[in-house]
Structures are given as structure tokens and as C-alpha cells.
C-alpha positions as CSV (number, residue, x, y, z in Angstrom):
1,X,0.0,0.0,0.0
2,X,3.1,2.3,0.8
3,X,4.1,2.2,-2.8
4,X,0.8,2.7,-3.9
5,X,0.7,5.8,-2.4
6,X,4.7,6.7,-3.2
7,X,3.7,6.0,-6.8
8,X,0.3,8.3,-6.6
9,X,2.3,11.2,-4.8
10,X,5.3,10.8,-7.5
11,X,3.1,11.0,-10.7
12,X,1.1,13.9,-8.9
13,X,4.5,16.0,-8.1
14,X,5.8,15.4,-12.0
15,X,2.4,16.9,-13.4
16,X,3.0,19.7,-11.0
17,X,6.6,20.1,-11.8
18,X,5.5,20.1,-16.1
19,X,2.8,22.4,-15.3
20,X,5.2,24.9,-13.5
21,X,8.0,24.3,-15.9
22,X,7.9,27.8,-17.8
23,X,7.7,28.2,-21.5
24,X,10.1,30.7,-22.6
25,X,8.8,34.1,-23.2
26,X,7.3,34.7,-27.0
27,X,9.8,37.6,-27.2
28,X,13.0,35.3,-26.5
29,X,11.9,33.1,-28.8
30,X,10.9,35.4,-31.8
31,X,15.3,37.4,-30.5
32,X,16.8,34.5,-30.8
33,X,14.7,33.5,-34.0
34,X,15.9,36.8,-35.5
35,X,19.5,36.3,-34.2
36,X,19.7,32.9,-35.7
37,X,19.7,30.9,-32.7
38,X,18.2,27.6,-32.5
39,X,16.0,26.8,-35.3
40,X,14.5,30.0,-37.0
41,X,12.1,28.4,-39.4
42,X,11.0,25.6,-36.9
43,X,10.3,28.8,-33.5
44,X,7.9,30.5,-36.2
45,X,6.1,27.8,-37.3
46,X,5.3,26.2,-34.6
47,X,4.1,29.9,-33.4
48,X,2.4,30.8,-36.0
49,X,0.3,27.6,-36.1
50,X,-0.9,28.3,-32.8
51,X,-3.1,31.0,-34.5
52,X,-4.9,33.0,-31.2
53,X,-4.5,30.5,-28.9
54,X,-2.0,32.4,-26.8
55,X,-2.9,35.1,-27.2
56,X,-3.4,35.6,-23.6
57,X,0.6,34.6,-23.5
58,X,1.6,37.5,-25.5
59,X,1.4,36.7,-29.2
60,X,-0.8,35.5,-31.9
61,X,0.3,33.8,-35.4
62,X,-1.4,33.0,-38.7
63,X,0.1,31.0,-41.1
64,X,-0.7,31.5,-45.1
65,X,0.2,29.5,-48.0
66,X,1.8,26.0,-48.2
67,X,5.5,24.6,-48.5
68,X,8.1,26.9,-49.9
69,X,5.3,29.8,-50.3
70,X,4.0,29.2,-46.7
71,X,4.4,32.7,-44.8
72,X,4.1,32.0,-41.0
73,X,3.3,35.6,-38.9
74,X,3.4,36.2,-35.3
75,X,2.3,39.2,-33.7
76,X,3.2,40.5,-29.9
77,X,0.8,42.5,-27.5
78,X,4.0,44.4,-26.4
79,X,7.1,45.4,-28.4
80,X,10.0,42.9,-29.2
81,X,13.3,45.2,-28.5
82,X,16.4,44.3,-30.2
83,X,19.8,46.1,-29.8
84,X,17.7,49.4,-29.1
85,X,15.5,49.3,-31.9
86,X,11.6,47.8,-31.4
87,X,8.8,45.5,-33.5
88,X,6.0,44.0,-33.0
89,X,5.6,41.4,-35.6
90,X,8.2,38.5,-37.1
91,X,7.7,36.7,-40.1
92,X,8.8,33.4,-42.0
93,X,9.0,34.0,-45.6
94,X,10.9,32.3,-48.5
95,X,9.9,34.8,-50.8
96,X,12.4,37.9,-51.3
97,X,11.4,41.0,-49.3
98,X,13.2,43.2,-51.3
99,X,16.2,44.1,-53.1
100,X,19.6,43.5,-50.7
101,X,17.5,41.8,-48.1
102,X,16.8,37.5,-48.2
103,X,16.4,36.7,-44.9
104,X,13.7,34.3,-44.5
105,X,12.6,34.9,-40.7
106,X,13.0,38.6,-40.1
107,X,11.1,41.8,-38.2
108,X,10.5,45.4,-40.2
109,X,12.1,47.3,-36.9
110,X,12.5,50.5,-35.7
111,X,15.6,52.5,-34.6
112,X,18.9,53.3,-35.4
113,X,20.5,50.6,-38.1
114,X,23.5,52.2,-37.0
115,X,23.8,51.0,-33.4
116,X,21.8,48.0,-34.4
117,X,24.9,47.1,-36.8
118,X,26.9,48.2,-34.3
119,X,25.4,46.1,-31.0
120,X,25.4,42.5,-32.9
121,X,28.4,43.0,-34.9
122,X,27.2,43.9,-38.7
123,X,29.6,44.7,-41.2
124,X,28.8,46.2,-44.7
125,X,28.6,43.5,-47.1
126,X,29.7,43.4,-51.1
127,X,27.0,42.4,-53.3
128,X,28.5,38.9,-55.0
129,X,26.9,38.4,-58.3
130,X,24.8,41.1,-57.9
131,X,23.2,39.3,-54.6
132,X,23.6,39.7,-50.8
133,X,21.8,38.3,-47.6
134,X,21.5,42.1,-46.2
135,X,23.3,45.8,-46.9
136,X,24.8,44.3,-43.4
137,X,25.7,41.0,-41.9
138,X,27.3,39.1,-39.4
139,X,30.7,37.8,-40.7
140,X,31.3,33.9,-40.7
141,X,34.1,32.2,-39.1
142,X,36.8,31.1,-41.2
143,X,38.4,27.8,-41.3
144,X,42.7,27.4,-41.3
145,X,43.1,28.7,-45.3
146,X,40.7,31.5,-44.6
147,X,37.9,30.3,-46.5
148,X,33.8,30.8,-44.5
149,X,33.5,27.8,-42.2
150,X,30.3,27.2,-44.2
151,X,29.4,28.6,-47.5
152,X,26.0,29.3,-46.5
153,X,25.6,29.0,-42.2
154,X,23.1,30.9,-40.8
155,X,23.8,34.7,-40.6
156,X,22.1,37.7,-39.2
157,X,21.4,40.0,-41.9
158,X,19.7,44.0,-42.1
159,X,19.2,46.4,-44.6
160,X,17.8,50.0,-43.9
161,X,14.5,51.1,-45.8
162,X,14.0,54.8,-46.7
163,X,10.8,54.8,-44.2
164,X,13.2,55.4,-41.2
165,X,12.7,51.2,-40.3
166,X,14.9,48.6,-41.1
167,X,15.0,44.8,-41.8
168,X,16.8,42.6,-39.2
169,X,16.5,38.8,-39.5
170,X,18.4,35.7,-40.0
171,X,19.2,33.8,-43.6
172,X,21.3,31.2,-44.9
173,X,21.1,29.4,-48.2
174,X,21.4,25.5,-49.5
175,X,24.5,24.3,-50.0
């Protein structure tokens, strides 16, 4: 009977402990979705799929489209801040946004670009065959002959508009 009961208190105590266990805020996730931490593309679906259910949690999402045209949307009740500049939406898209910007999960922020470059480490990039990931990105580490570690690793890209905002997110491409 003594186990019976140790068993009953045990399973009781581990739904407590789940319950209380803390989802991380909608804003970290959506930061470190922008900053390329984790997986990007997999933080946004799985929000945006949630649709108004959490609403009450800080965020609702909406997903459009299918496959490689699905655009996944997630909006916050209060203001995502990132290195002093603000949003309050982030999307997933594999379409281009615009010219010298292919991130594919990404915020329209605002603030200064300029301390925004600074405060994560953007440098100005060269356009290579006529392309680039963003006006500014993150630099990749390179291996013993000085070549990128990875052609195409995840990289933190922005681009200022002429609207005063700017485009902050985090692309890559196949390799």
C-alpha cells in the first residue's frame, strides 16, 4: 500500500513540476529566432500555427500559404526590442522581401541601423553576383586557409528602408 501511495504522490509531483516548468517568453523566442539561434524556421512555425491560442501569452500567429510559399506571422501584444530598436511582428518567408535583403525569418524594426549594426556585430557587405543576404551582416568564421567555415551558415542580416525602419533577421542558403 506504501508504494501505492509513493507511486500516486510521485506521478502527482511530475504533473505539478511540467505544469510549472515555464515556456520561454514569446519575445526570447521570436530574439533568438531573429539572431539565428536555435532553429529559425522551426520557432515560427510552430508559433504561427498556434493562431490566437496564446494570445493571452503575449502573441498571436497566422500562417498563409503552403510549403516553400507558406508565410508564417506572429504578432506580440507588447514590443520585441532588439539592440535598441523595437517591432511587434516576425515573419517566416521564402519569398524575397526586397532588393539587398533574403532573410527568411525577419522583423521590419524600428531604430537606429547604425547602433543596431553596431550592437550585434554587422559589417557592410559586397554584393556577389549582384546578390547579398542584407546591406549588413554578421561575418562567418573562417576555417585554417581563410575560406567561411560554411558557404552558406546561418547569418544575421539587415538592410535599412527609406521609411526610417529597417529589416533585421536571419538567412542562410542551400548548400
Amino acid at each position: 500500500m506504501n508504494r501505492l501511495v509513493a507511486l500516486t504522490l510521485a506521478a502527482g509531483l511530475t504533473r505539478v513540476l511540467a505544469a510549472g516548468a515555464a515556456e520561454p517568453e514569446p519575445q526570447t523566442l521570436l530574439t533568438n529566432a531573429i539572431l539565428c539561434k536555435g532553429d529559425p524556421l522551426e520557432i515560427l512555425r510552430k508559433m504561427a500555427a498556434s493562431g490566437s491560442s496564446h494570445y493571452a501569452q503575449g502573441y498571436a500567429g497566422a500562417t498563409f500559404g503552403a510549403e516553400i510559399d507558406e508565410l508564417n506571422v506572429v504578432v506580440l501584444r507588447s514590443l520585441l526590442k532588439i539592440a535598441g530598436a523595437e517591432t511587434s511582428a516576425v515573419v517566416k518567408n521564402f519569398t524575397k522581401v526586397e532588393e539587398d535583403f533574403e532573410a527568411y525569418v525577419y522583423g521590419r524594426v524600428r531604430g537606429d541601423y547604425h547602433q543596431a549594426a553596431s550592437a550585434l556585430k554587422l559589417a557592410p557587405t559586397a554584393k556577389k553576383d549582384g546578390l547579398r543576404l542584407g546591406q549588413f551582416t554578421r561575418a562567418t568564421r573562417l576555417d585554417l586557409q581563410g575560406r567561411p567555415e560554411k558557404h552558406c551558415s546561418k547569418t544575421i542580416a539587415l538592410t535599412p528602408r527609406d521609411d526610417g525602419t529597417f529589416l533585421l533577421g536571419c538567412g542562410w542558403c542551400d548548400d
